[in-house]
N, C-alpha and C positions, 0 to 999 in steps of 0.2 A: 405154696402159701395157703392155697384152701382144704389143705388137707390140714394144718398146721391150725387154721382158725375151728375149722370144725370139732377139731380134738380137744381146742379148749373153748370152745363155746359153753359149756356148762360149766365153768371152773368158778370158782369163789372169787369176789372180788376183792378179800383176804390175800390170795395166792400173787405170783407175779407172774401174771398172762401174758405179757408181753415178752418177757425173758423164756416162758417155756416153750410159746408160741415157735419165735425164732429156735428154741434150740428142733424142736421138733421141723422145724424147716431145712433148718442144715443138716438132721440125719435122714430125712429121705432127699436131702439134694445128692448126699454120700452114697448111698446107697443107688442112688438112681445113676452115679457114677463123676458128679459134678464136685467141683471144691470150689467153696464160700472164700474168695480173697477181699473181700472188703465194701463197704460201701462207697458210691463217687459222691461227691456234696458240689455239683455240678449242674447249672441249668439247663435241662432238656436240648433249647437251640444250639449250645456250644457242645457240647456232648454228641448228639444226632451224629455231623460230619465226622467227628472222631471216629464211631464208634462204625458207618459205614464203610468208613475208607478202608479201617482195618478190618473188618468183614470180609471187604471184598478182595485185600490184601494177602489173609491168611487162605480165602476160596483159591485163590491165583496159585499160593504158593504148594498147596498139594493133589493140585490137580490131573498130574500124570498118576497119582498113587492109586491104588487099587482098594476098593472103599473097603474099610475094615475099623476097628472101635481101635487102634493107633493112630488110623489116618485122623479121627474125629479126633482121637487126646491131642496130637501134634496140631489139627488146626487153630484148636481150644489155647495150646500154647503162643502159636504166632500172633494170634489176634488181643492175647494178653500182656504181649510184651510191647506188639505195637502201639498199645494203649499209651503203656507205660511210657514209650519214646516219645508216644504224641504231647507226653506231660499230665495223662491221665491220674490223680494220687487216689489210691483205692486204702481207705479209711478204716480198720476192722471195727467193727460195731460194740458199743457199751452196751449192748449185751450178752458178750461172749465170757 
């Protein structure tokens, strides 16, 4: 995201900074190998335990694997679906 504000810090306030702000967020989060599923519209306190449990849920679950950028995408997946089970709803952004 501060690569993303820096880029449009000189932008016109004609333009829509906030929409290219984000898009430039979601192509180096791509790039950096992450995928944008949505915003939570959730208060910080109820979120927190969620978001640790399945943390430490997805650590647990590939912890025999042998560290590699699969073992990181598979952990990235457990902790995103635990989310989901825990009744997390991930919201894609108005301005995608």
């Amino acid at each position: 995201m501060y690569e993303a504000k820096k880029a449009t810090a000189s932008a016109s306030t004609k333009t829509i900074v906030g929409y290219r702000q984000f898009q430039l967020f979601n192509m180096c989060a791509k790039l950096k190998g992450a995928t944008y599923v949505g915003d939570v519209t959730m208060p910080d306190e109820k979120l927190k335990p969620v978001w640790d449990h399945c943390k430490a849920e997805a650590k647990s679950a590939v912890a025999g694997r042998p560290a590699s950028h699969q073992r990181e995408i598979l952990k990235e997946d457990i902790e995103l679906e635990c989310m989901k089970r825990k009744g997390i709803v991930f919201h894609p952004s108005r301005l995608l």
